[in-house]
C-alpha positions in Angstrom: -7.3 112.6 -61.9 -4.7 111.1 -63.9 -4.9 111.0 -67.6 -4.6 107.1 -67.7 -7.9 107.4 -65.2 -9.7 109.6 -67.9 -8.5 107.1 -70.5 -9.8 104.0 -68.7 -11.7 104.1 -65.8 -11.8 101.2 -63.7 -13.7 98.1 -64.5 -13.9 95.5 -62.0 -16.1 93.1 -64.9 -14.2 94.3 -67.7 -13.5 91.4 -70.3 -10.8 91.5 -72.3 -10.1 90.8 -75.9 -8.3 88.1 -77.5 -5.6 90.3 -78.9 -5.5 92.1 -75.7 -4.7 88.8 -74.0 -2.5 87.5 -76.8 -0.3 91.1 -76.9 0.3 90.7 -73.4 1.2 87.0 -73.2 4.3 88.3 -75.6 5.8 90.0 -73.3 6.2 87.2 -71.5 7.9 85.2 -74.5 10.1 88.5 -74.7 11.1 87.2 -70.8 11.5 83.9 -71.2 14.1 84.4 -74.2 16.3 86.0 -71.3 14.7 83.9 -68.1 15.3 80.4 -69.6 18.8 81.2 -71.3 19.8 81.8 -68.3 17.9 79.5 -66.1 19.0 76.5 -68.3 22.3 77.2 -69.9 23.9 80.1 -68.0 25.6 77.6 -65.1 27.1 75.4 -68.0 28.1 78.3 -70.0 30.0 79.8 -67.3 31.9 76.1 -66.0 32.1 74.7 -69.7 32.6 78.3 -71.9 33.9 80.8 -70.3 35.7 78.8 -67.6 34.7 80.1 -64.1 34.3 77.2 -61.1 31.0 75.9 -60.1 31.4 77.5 -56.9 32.1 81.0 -58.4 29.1 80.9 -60.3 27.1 79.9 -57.8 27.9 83.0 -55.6 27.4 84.9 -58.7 23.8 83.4 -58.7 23.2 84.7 -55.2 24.8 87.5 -54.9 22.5 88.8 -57.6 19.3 87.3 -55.7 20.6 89.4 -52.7 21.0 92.7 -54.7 17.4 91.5 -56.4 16.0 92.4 -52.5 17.0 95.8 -52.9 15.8 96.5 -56.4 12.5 94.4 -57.0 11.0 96.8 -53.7 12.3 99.6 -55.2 10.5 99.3 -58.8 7.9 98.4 -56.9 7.4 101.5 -55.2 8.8 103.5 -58.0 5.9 101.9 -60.5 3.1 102.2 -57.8 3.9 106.2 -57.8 4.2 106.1 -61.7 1.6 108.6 -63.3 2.3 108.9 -67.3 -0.5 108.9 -69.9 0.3 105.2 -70.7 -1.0 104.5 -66.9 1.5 102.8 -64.5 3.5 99.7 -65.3 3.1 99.7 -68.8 5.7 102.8 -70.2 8.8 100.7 -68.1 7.9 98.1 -71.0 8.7 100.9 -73.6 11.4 102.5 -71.5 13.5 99.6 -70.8 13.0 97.0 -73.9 16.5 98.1 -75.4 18.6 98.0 -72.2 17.1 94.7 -71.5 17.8 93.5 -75.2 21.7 94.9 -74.5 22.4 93.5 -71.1 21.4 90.4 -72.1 23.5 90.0 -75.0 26.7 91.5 -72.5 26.2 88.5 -70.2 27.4 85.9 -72.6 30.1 87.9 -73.9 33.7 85.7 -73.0 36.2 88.2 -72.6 39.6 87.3 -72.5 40.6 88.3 -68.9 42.4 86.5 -66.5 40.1 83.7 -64.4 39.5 86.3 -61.8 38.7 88.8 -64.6 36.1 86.9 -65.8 34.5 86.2 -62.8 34.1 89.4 -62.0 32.5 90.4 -65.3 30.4 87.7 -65.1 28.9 88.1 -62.2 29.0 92.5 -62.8 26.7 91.4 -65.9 24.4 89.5 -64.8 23.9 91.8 -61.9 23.2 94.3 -64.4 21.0 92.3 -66.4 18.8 91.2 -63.6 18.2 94.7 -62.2 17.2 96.0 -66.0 15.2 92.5 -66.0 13.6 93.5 -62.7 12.9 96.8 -64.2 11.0 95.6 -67.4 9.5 92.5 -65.8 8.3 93.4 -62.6 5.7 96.0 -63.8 4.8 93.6 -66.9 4.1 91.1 -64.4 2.0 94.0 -62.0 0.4 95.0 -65.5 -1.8 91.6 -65.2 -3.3 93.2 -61.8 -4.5 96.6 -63.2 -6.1 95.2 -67.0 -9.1 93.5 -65.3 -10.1 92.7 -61.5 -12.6 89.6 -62.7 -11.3 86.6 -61.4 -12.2 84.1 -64.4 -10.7 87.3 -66.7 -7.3 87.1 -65.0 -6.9 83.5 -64.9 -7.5 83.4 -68.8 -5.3 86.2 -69.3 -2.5 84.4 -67.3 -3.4 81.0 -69.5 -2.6 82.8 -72.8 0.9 84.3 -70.5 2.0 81.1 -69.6 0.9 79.7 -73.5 3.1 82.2 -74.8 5.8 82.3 -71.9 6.1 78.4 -72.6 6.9 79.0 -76.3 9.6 81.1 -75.3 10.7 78.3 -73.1 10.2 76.0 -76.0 12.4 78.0 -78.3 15.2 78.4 -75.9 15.1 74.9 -74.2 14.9 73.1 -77.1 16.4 75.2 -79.9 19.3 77.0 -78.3 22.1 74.5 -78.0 21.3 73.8 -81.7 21.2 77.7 -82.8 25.1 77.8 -80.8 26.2 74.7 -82.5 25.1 76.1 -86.6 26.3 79.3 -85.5 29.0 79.1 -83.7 30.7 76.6 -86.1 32.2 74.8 -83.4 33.0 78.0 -81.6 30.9 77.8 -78.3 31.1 81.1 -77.4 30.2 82.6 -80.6 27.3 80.3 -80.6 26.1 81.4 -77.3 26.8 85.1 -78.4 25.1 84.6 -81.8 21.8 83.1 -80.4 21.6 85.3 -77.6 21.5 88.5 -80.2 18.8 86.7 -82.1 16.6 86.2 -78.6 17.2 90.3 -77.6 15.9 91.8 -81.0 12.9 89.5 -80.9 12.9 90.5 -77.9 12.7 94.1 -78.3 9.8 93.1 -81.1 7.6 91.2 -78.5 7.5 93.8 -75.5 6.8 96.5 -78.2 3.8 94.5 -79.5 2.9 94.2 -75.1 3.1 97.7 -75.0 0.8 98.7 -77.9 -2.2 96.5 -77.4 -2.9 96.5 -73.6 -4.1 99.1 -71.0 -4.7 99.6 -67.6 -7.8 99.9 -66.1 -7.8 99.3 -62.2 -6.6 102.2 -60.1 -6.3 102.6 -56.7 -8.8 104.4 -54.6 -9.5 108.2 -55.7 -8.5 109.6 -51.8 -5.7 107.3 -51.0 -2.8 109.1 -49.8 0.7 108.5 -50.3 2.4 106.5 -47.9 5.0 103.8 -47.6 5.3 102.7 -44.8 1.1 102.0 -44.5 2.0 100.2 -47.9 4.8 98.3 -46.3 2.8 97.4 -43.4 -0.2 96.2 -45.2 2.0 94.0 -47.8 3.3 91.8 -44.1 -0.3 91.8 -43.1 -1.9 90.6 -45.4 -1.8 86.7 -44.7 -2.3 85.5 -48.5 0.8 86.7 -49.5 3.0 86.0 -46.8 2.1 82.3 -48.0 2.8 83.1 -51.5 6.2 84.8 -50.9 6.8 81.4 -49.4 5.6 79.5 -51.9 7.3 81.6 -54.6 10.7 80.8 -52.6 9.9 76.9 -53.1 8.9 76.6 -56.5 11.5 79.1 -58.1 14.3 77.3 -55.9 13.6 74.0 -57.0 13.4 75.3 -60.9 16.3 76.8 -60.7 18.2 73.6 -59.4 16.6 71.4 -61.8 16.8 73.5 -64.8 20.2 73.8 -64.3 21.1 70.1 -63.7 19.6 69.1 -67.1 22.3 69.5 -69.1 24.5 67.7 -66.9 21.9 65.1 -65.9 21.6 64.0 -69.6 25.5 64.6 -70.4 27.0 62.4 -67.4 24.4 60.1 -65.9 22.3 59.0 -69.2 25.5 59.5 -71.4 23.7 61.5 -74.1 23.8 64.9 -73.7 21.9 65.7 -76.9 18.7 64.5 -75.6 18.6 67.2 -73.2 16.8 69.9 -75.3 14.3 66.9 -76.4 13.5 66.4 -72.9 12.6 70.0 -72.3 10.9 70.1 -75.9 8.8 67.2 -74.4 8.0 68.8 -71.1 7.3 71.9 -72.0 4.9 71.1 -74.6 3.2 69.2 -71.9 3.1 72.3 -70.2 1.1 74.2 -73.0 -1.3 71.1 -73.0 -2.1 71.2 -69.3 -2.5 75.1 -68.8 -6.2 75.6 -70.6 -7.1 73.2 -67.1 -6.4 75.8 -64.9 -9.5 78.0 -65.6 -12.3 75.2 -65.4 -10.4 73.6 -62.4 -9.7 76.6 -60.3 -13.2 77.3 -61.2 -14.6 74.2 -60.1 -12.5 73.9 -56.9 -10.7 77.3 -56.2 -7.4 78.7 -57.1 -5.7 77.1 -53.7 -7.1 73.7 -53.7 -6.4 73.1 -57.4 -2.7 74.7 -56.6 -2.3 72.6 -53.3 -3.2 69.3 -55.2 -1.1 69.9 -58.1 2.0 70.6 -56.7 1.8 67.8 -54.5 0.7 65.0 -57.2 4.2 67.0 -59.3 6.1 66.3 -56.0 5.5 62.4 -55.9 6.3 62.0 -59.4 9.6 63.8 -59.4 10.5 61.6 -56.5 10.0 58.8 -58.3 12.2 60.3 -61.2 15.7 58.7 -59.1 14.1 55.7 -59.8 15.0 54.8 -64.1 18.4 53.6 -64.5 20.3 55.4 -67.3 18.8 53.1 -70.2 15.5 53.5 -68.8 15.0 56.5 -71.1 11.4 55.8 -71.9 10.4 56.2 -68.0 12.1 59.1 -67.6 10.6 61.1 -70.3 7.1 59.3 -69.2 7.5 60.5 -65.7 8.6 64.1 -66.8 5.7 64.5 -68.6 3.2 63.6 -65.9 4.8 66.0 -63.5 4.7 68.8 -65.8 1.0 68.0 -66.5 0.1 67.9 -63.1 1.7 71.2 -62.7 0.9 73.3 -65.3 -2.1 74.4 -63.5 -0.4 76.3 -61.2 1.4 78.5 -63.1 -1.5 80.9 -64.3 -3.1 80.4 -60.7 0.0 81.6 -58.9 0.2 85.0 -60.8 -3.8 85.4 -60.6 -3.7 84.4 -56.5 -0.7 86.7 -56.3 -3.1 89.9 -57.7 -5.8 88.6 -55.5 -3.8 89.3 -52.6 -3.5 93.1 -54.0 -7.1 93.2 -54.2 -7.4 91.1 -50.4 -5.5 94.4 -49.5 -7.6 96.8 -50.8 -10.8 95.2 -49.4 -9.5 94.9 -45.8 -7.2 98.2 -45.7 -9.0 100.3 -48.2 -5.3 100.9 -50.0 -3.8 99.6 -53.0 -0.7 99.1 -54.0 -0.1 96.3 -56.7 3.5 97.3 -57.9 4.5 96.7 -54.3 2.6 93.8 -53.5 3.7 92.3 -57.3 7.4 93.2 -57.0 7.8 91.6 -53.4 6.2 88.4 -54.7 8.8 87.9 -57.4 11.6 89.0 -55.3 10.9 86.0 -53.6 10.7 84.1 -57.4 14.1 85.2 -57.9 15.3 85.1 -55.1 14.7 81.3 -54.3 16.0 81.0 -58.6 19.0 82.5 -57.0 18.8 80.3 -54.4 18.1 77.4 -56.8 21.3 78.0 -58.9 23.7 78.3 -56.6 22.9 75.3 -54.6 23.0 73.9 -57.7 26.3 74.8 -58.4 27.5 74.5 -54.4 26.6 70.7 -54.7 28.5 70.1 -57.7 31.0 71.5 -56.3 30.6 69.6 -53.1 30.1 66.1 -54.9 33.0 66.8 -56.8 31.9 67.5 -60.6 34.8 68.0 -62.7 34.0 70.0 -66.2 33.8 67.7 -69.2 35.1 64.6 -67.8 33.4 61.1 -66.8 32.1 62.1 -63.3 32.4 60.1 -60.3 29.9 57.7 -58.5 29.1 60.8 -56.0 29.2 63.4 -58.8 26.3 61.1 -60.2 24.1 60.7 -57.3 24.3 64.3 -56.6 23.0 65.3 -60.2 20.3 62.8 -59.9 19.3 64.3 -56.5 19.2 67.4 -57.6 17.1 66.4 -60.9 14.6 64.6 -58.7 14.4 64.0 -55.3 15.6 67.8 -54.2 13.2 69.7 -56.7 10.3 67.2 -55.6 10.4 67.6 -51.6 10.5 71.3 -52.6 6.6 70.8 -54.2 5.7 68.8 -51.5 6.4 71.6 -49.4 4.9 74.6 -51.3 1.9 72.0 -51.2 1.9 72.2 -47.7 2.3 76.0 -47.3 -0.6 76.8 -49.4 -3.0 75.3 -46.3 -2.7 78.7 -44.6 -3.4 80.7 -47.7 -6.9 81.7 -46.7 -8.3 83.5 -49.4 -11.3 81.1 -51.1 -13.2 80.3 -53.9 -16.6 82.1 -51.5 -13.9 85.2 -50.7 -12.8 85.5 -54.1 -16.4 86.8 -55.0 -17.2 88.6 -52.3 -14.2 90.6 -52.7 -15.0 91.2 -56.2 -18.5 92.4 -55.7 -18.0 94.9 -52.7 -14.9 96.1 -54.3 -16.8 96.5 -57.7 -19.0 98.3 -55.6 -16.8 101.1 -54.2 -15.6 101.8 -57.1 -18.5 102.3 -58.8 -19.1 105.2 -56.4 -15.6 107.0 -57.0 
């Protein structure tokens, strides 16, 4: 018995604290500091900062998503098999909050090498910044699966995740360009550097709060053995999160391509580039609003049916974003908001449904193995961000954006495609995918009692 067993045994009703809740959700500001610098300003710091091409970033983008297929498993396995007194997942939040907070603050570093030079040390750190982000991340995220198997319990703890994950998306979407601006003294790079050391030492702040006020408490069956390959199979058995891998792949890809066309959405086709951090002000705060709905919907109507409705009402409405002309400012931002309303549901729901499938495992195969079944599911988040961006910055490319100049007619229509149009079809079709996710509202519980049940006779 491990001492982390002796500390905490496991739970399946255990309710959790406020604190408990709010401690963890800051590790997921701590992430989002990182996540959304890059996801929103990364492309245009590379084109408009440090100088590399569109397409050179792009491959950058995926070139890390690839590597991310390697690594993500790997934690995975390497957390699953983790015995420390802490428990699993959570001494990889102690371990790893410097390197994270130094990797990140390398990646927007503009050397002064030649134009091959510094695509080569871009793309080396981010690389390295998204295998030590994997490495932190990917057993915070696993961490949710272990603190409590009640349903209701994990959807409120992923509520006050997403609360506190959309701050840090708040903070970096909307204060960031203005943090390089004071501080860079018109000196973009030093702006970029500036802010991004700010972001890593509150970073290293937050996960150290996450660390100290959270513990695990679901375990894995006393007699189950070690093996991978039964893991492996399980994890491409289990139905639920085949889907969801899916599903990940849609909704990461299509954030990826719109958070990155922002900027240049607002700089070339409305002709004001400042209002780009008060449209993500604006739509993320909309996202905070919305995300208390999750737990009396999914309650209500299920996890799935509340997901598969959502992201299809989100998909309409960013179709209908190509619509407002460039001084039809007021739509847009009315629009924006009423997709990211009609979304925020899912976000809590699709890191509760993804722990479900951990404990669909364990119910059906008798095994459990939630780093595994965690770190495959947000390969497939990063890899379709990776995916996301360097479409994103293929299609530039291929409509032929030219770096701080007016852009042509084609150069338009592609940023507006891939603001609207692209990202919504995307929705529509992790709408779609979620019809064979068969784990319901009726299995939900019954997985919860008979697995209470078992272990309650460990």
């Amino acid at each position: 018995m491990s001492a982390a067993e002796v500390e905490a045994p496991a739970n399946s009703g255990h309710k959790l604290s406020i604190g408990e809740k709010l401690g963890y959700g800051l590790g997921d500001t701590a992430s989002h500091f990182v996540w959304d610098m890059v996801g929103f300003w990364l492309l245009v710091f590379y084109t408009d900062v440090l100088g590399i091409t569109p397409a050179a970033a792009g491959t950058i983008m995926l070139v890390a998503r690839i590597w991310d297929m390697v690594t993500d498993p790997i934690m995975g396995v390497i957390s699953d098999r983790t015995e420390t007194r802490w428990g699993k997942f959570r001494p990889y939040i102690r371990w790893m909050t410097v390197p994270y907070a130094l990797c990140a603050i390398a990646a927007f570093l503009t050397p002064d090498f030649s134009d091959a030079g510094k695509a080569i040390y871009a793309g080396a750190t981010y690389m390295l910044l998204m295998t030590v982000f994997t490495a932190i991340n990917l057993p915070y995220s696993s961490l949710a699966g272990v603190m409590t198997a009640d349903s209701g319990e994990r959807t409120s703890l992923n509520q006050y995740r997403f609360a506190c994950a959309f701050i840090g998306q708040l903070i970096v979407s909307g204060l960031a360009l203005t943090l390089v601006k004071v501080l860079g003294d018109n000196d973009p790079a030093l702006g970029y550097q500036l802010t991004m050391v700010i972001f890593a030492v509150v970073s290293v702040i937050l996960f150290t709060i996450t660390f100290r006020t959270t513990k695990e408490r679901v375990h894995p069956p006393r007699d189950q053995q070690t093996d991978l390959k039964q893991d492996v199979k399980n994890l491409f058995q289990t139905r639920p999160w085949v889907v969801l891998f899916l599903v990940g792949i849609c909704s990461f890809t299509l954030f990826a391509m719109q958070n990155s066309v922002t900027a240049y959405y607002f700089q070339y086709y409305i002709l004001d580039g400042e209002q780009a951090q008060l449209f993500n002000v604006v739509g993320t705060l909309a996202l905070i609003a919305a995300i208390p709905l999750a737990k009396p919907l999914a309650g209500r109507f299920g996890n799935r049916n509340v997901f598969m409705v959502c992201s299809m009402l989100t998909g309409l409405w960013y179709i209908l974003l190509f619509l407002p002309g460039p001084d039809d400012l007021v739509w847009v931002y009315w629009i924006n908001l009423l997709g990211k309303v009609s979304y925020a549901p899912t976000v809590p729901l699709l890191w509760t449904m993804i722990a479900h499938t951990a404990d669909y495992s364990e119910w059906k195969n008798n095994r459990r193995a939630t780093g595994l079944f965690f770190s495959a599911a947000t390969l497939s988040m990063k890899f379709g961000w990776g995916i996301g961006g360097a479409v994103a910055g293929y299609l530039l490319a291929g409509y032929g954006y030219v770096p701080n100049q007016p852009q042509s007619e084609d150069a338009i229509t592609g940023i507006k495609m891939m603001m609207t149009v692209y990202p919504g079809l995307l929705y529509i079709l992790a709408a779609v995918l979620l019809v064979f996710y068969n784990i319901t509202k009726q299995t939900e519980a019954q997985m919860q009692t008979e697995l209470a049940e078992r272990r309650a006779g460990d």
